[in-house]
Every structure is written in C-alpha cells, then in structure tokens.
C-alpha atoms as one frame of an Amber mdcrd trajectory, in Angstrom:
protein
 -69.073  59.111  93.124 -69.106  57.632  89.748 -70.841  59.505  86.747 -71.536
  56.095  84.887 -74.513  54.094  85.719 -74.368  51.549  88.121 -73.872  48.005
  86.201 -76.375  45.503  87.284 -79.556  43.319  85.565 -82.760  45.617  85.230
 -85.973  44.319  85.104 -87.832  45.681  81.358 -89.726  48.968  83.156 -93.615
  48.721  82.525 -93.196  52.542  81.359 -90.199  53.949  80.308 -89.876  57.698
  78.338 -86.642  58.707  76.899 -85.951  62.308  76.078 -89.413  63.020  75.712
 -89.637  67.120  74.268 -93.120  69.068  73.841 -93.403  72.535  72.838 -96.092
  75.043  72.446 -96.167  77.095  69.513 -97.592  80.839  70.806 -97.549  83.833
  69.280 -94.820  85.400  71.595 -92.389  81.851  70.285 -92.259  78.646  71.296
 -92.178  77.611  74.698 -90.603  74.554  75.053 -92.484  72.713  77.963 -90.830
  69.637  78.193 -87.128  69.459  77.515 -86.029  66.185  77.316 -87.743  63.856
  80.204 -86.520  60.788  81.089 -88.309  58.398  83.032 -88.678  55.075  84.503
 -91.617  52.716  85.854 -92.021  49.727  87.172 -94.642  46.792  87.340 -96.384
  47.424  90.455 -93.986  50.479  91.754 -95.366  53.932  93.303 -93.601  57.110
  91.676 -93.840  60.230  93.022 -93.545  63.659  90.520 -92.908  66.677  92.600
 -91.925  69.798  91.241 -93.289  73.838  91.482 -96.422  74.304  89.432 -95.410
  75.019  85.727 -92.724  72.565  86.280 -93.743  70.352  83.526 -95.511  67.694
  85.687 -99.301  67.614  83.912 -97.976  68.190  80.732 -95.545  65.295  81.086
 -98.667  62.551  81.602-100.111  63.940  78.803 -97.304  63.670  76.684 -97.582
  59.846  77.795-101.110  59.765  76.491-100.906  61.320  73.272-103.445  63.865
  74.776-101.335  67.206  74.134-103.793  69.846  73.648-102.917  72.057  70.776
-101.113  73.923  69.771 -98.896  71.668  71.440 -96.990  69.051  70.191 -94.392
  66.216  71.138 -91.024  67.263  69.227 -89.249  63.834  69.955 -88.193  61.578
  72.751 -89.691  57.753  73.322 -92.654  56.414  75.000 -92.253  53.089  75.607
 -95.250  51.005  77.274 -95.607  47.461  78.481 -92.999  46.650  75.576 -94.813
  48.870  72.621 -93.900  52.337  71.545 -96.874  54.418  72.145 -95.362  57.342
  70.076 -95.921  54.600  66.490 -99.476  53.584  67.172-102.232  54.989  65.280
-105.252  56.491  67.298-107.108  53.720  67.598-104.408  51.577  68.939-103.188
  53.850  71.363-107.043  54.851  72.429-107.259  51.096  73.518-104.180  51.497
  75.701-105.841  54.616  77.191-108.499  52.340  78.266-106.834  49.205  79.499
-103.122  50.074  79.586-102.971  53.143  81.281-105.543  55.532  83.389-105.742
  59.369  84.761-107.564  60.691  87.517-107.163  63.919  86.270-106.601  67.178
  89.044-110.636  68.717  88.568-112.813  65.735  88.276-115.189  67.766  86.601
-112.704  67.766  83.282-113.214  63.823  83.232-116.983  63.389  84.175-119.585
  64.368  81.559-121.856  66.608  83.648-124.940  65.430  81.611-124.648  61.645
  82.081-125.323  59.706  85.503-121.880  58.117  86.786-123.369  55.224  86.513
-123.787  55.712  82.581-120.168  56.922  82.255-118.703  53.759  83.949-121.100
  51.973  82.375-120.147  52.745  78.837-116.572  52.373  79.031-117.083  48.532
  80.247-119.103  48.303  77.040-116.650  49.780  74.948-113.517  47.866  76.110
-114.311  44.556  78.027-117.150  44.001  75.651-119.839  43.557  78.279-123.367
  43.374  78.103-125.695  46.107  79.732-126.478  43.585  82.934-122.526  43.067
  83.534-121.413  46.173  82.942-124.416  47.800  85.352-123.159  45.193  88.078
-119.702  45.669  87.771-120.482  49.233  87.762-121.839  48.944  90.918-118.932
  46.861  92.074-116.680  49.635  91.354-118.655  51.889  93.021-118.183  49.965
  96.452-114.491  49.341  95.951-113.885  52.788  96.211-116.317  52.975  99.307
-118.791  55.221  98.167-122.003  54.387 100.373-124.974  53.591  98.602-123.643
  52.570  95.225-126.636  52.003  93.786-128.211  55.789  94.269-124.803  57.231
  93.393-124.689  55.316  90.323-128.158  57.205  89.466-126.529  60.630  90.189
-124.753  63.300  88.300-121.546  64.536  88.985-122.985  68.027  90.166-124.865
  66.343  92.771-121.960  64.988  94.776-119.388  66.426  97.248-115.875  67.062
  95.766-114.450  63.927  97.809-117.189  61.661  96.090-116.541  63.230  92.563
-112.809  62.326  92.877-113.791  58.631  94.408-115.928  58.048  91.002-113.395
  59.485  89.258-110.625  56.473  90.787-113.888  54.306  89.914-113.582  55.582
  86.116-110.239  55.256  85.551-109.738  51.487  87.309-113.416  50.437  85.394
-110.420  48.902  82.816-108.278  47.308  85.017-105.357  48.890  84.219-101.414
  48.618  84.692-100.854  52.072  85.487-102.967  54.574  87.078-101.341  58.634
  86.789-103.036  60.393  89.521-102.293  64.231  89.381-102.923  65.877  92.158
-105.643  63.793  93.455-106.030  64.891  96.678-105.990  68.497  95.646-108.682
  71.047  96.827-110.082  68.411  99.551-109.772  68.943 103.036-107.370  67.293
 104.697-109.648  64.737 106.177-110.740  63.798 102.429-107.395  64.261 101.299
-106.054  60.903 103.797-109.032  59.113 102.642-108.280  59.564  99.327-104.714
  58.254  99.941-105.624  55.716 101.891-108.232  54.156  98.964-105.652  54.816
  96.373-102.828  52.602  98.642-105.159  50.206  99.084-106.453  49.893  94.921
-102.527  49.682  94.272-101.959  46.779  96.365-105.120  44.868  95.438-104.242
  44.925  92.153-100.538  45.303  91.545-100.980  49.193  89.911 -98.325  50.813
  88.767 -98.913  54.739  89.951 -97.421  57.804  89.195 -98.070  60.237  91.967
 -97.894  63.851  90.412 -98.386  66.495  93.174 -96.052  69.289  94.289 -97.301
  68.430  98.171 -93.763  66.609  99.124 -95.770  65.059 101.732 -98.014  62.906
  99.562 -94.825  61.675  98.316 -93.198  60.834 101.720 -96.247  58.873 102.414
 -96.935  57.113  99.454 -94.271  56.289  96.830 -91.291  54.304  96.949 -89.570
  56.489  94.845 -89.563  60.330  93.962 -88.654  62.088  90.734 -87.747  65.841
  91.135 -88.809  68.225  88.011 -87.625  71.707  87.285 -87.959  73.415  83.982
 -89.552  70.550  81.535 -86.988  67.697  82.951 -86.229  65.884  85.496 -83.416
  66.964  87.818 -83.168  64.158  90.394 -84.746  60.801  91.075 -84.009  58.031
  93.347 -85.440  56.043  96.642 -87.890  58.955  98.525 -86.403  58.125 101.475
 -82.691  59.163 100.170 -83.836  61.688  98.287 -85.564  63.580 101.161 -82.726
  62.724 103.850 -79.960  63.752 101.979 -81.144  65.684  98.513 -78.128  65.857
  95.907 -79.801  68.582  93.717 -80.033  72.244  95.059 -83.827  72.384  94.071
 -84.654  69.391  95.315 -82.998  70.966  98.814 -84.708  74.316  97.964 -88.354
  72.041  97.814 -87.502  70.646 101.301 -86.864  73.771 102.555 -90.204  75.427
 101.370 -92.446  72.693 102.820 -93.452  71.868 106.416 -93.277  68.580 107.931
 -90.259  67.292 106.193 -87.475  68.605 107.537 -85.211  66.421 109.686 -84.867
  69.687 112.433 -87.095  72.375 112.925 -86.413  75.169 111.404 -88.139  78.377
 109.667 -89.513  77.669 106.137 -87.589  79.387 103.246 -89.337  80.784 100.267
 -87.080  79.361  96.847 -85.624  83.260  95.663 -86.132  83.999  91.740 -88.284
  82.298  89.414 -87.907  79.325  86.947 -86.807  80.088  83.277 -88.923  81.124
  80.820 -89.706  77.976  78.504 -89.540  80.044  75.700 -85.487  81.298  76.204
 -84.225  78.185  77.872 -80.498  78.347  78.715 -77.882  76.282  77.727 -76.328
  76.048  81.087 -77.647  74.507  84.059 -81.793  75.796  84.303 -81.192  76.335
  88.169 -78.265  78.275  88.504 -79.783  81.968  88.841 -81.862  80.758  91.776
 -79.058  78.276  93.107 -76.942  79.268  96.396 -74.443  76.169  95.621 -73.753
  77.295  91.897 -70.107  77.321  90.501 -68.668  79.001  87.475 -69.094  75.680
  85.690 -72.726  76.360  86.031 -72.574  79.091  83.908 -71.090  77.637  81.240
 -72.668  73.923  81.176 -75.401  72.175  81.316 -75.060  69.382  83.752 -75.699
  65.518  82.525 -77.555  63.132  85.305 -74.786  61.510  87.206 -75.203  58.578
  89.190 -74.853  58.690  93.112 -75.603  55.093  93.820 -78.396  52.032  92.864
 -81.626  54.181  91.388 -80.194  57.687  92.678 -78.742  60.021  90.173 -79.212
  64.188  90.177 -78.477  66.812  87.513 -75.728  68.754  89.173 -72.035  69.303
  89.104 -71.863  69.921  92.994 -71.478  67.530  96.087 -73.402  69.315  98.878
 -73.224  68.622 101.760 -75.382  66.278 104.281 -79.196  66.537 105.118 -80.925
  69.104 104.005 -82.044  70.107 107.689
C-alpha cells in the first residue's frame, strides 16, 4: 500500500475544506474542536459524516457556514466553495451563499423555524429576499415546495405554525426551507433524528428523492451508520475534531482500515457482515482541550503499536478515494 496519493485527473470538488481548525475559548482553556479537517465534495455526490457525538461533526458544518457560535472561532484551514473561498467573503457575500449556495436542515427543527411566523411566511420571505419574487410567486412557489416534500394539504400547512405540527412535518418544512433557494448543497445533520422509525424512512426516502431531482450535493451527518449504508456513496469517519478515514461506504464498512472506524461497526446493529454480540468502544475520546501529539485513538485502540505513542499518523492512501489515519494494516472484515 502506497502512502502517496493515487495519481489520476480530479474533477474541481463543489466543496472542498483544507485543514479547517476551530477552537473554543472557555474558562477551563481552549478546547480545540476541530483539529485540522479535511474534506472533499462533489457536484451531485452523497457524503456521509459518522462519528460518536462530540466528534466534531455539527461543529464542522458550521465551520462551513461561518455560523460558529461564540466564543468560538475558526483558527485556520480553507473553505473552498463552488470555486470561491468562503473564509475571504464579507458577511453579506457569504449570507447570499447561505441562501443559494449552500443549505442546513439543522438536527431540532425548532432552532430553524421562527415559532411566531406561519411556515408559509418563513418560506415565503426567503424567496423574497433571494430570488427577488413578488408576494403572488413567492406564495405559489411556497406552496409548491410544500407539496414536493409531500406534506398533505399545503395550503392549510402553509397557514400553520411550527408548534402546530407533528415532529415528522416540522422536519419536512424544514427540507422545504432549506431547498426554497435551490441550492448546490444541502448539510442535513441528523435529520431523521428523534422520529420514529417509520418517519425516519420517509424522511430518507424524500431526501433521496430531492437529491436526484435536482442534482444536490448532500452531506449526511449522523452517527446512525445505517443512514449511511443506505444513503451515501461515500462515508467520512470523524474522531477527535478530524477526520480519520474516508472512502467508498461500501469499502469502508466491508473492510474498515482505521481501528475506530472498526470499533463504530462493532457498536452498531445491522452492519456487521456475521452475527455477532455488539461491543461497547472501551475509554473515552480526548479531551479537546489537552489534545495529544500522537495518534488521538491509541488509549482506546486494541491494534495500537509503540509507534502510536510516539506519532501522530498522516492519512495514507489505500487505493482510488480510500485513505485512513493509521500506521497499522488490520486485518480483513470487520465481522
């Protein structure tokens, strides 16, 4: 296995995030929540971002949008978007791209829906604000919106308020909001969380069939592996602020080349190529505030070496899109 990168022509990545660093200034130090991400998307491609919660995963869409709550703030690193670098524009300018160039359907509905205005209103305005429509366009594309997500009765849910609809609903009008834009890439963190499992494949379902209709670009952000397996092309493993492995899903859950990425299998019904009994992942992740300088893993590892003491392991490349974080070859499928 070669540790360079496989040489072949790349297409320019709709997203692309180099390095990307955020800490948290605290009282009790600086945590250091991202530590150096790195991260590729393309036009039209489902990625999945799995990791334990705390991982880095919400933090690292937010850190896309500009939208780090303080007293957080992005150290360094590149954010690179459809060919501009979000990181230089000024608030208005990257506001716009909030709007048209990239969405969120954010985890709790509730945190994007203004519980005061009808959903109708809130779709409403945005079509206003960036496509420049009138109020008889925007109220039928509105309306439009509303069906395309399959919400029955558009027209009385449009006169609602977000309190007044189920949790399945809320997060349907939430996909509503966010594609009201039409934009290139929609993050969805954990959309289908808190729903019933009947809700949940619903939800799925509508986003799969949004992203095909019109060519979205999705990051999937969930720690349900699951979601992943059934929905995104390729997976991208985090573990203390950074990503530890990425490649093709269906590689990277066969034959996992990072132990976490094993330990997630492990821990998580349903994707195991045998049966076997569930194992809990021993230990707990760093604290972001004392990161080590060696490998991140390697107190909770079973594979670790005395290299992994001493080092902190670059990505190397195991083939075409695959590369892990990890000085170890282990060995076959994870069952």
């Amino acid at each position: 296995m070669s540790a360079a990168r496989p040489l072949r022509a790349e297409p320019e990545p709709l997203l692309s995030v180099e390095d990307l660093r955020t800490c948290f200034e605290t009282d009790a130090g600086t945590s250091q929540v991202l530590a150096g991400v790195n991260l590729r998307l393309g036009r039209g491609e489902v990625l999945g971002l799995v990791g334990e919660s705390g991982s880095g995963k919400t933090m690292t869409a937010l850190s896309i949008l500009g939208l780090v709550p303080e007293p957080g703030r992005i150290v360094s690193g590149e954010v690179r978007f459809d060919g501009q670098d979000l990181r230089r524009l000024d608030r208005e300018a990257l506001r716009q791209v909030r709007g048209r160039g990239i969405a969120m359907v954010f985890q709790e509905p509730q945190s994007t829906l203004n519980p005061v205005r009808t959903c109708g209103d809130q779709i409403g305005e945005l079509l206003r604000e960036h496509l420049r429509m009138g109020r008889a366009a925007s109220r039928a594309q509105t309306l439009e919106l509303l069906r395309s997500v399959h919400l029955p009765d558009p027209e009385r849910v449009a006169r609602q308020y977000p309190h007044e609809l189920s949790g399945g609903m809320c997060r349907r009008v939430a996909v509503a909001l966010a594609l009201s834009c039409q934009p290139q890439l929609l993050i969805a963190d954990e959309a289908t969380s808190g729903l019933d499992r009947t809700i949940q494949a619903q939800i799925l379902a509508l986003l799969a069939e949004l992203q095909a209709a019109h060519d979205l670009a999705v990051l999937h952000i969930t720690h349900d592996l699951a979601v992943v397996a059934e929905t995104a092309a390729r997976v991208a493993v985090m573990y203390a602020g950074r990503i530890v492995e990425t490649g093709p899903t269906s590689k990277v859950f066969a034959a996992p080349a990072h132990p976490y990425t094993r330990a997630l299998l492990r821990a998580r019904p349903g994707l195991l190529l045998v049966p076997r009994r569930l194992e809990p992942i021993p230990g707990v992740a760093p604290d972001p505030r004392n990161l080590p300088s060696h490998c991140p893993f390697q107190a909770r590892c079973p594979f670790r070496v005395e290299r992994c003491l001493q080092q902190d392991p670059e990505p190397r490349w195991l083939g075409p899109e695959h590369w892990s974080r990890c000085f170890v070859d282990l060995p076959g499928a994870v069952g």
